[in-house]
C-alpha positions in Angstrom: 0.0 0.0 0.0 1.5 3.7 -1.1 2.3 5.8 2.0 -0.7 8.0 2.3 1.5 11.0 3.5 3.8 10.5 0.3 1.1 10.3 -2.2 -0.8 13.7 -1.0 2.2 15.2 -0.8 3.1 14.5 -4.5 -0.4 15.4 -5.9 0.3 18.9 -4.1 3.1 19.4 -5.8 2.5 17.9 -9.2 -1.2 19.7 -8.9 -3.0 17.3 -10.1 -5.8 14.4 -9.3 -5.5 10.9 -7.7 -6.5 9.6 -11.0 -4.2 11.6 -12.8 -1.3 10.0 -10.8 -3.1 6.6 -11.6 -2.6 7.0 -15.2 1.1 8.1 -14.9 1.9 4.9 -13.0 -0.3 2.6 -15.4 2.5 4.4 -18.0 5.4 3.6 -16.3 4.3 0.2 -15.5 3.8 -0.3 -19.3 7.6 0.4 -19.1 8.6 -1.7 -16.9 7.0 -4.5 -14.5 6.6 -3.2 -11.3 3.6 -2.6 -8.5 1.8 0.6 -8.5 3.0 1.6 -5.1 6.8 1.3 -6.6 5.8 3.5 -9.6 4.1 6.1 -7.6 7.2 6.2 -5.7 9.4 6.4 -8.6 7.2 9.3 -10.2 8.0 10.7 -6.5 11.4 10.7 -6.2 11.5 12.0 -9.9 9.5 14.4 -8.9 12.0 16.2 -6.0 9.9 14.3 -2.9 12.4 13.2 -0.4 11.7 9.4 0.1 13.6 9.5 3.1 11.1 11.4 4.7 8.5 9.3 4.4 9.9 5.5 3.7 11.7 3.1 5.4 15.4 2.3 4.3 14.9 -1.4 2.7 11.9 0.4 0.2 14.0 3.5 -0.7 16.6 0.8 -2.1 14.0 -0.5 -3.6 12.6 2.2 -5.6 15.9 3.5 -6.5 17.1 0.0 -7.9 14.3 0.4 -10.0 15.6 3.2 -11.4 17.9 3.1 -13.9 15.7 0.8 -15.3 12.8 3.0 -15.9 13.9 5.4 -19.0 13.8 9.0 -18.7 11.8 11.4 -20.6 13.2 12.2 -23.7 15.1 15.5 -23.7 14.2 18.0 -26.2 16.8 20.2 -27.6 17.3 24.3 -26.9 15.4 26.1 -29.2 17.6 27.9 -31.8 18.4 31.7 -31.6 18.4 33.5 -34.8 20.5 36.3 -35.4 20.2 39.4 -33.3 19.0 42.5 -34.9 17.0 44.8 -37.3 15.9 42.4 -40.6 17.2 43.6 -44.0 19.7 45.9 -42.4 
């Protein structure tokens, strides 16, 4: 069972619905095999929510074996400046 404390504290943050955070860990797990509890808890450490302060030591190892496993979003490229300055001049 997801830590209760955890979980609210990531909806806060992320600002959205415990449905919403359903779907994102039915994704991840269409990634990789894993329980909802450790995919919530992946999307939380992602996310900037210290497991420590709300998980015991053995399931912190746990999520974070998990991963490097789990691929990353993809990373989208800068946007291009043009030249600076007046057109035509």
């Amino acid at each position: 069972m997801t830590n209760r404390h955890l979980r609210r504290a990531l909806l806060e943050k992320l600002g959205i619905t415990r449905q919403a955070l359903s779907l994102r860990a039915k994704k991840l797990k269409e990634q990789k095999p894993m329980t909802t509890t450790d995919a919530i808890y992946i999307i939380a450490q992602e996310n900037g929510i210290p497991l420590e302060r709300y998980l015991a030591p053995e399931l912190i190892d746990r999520v974070k074996a998990l991963l490097p496993v789990v691929p990353g979003p993809p990373v989208k490229a800068a946007p291009r400046q043009g030249p600076r300055g007046k057109e035509g001049v």
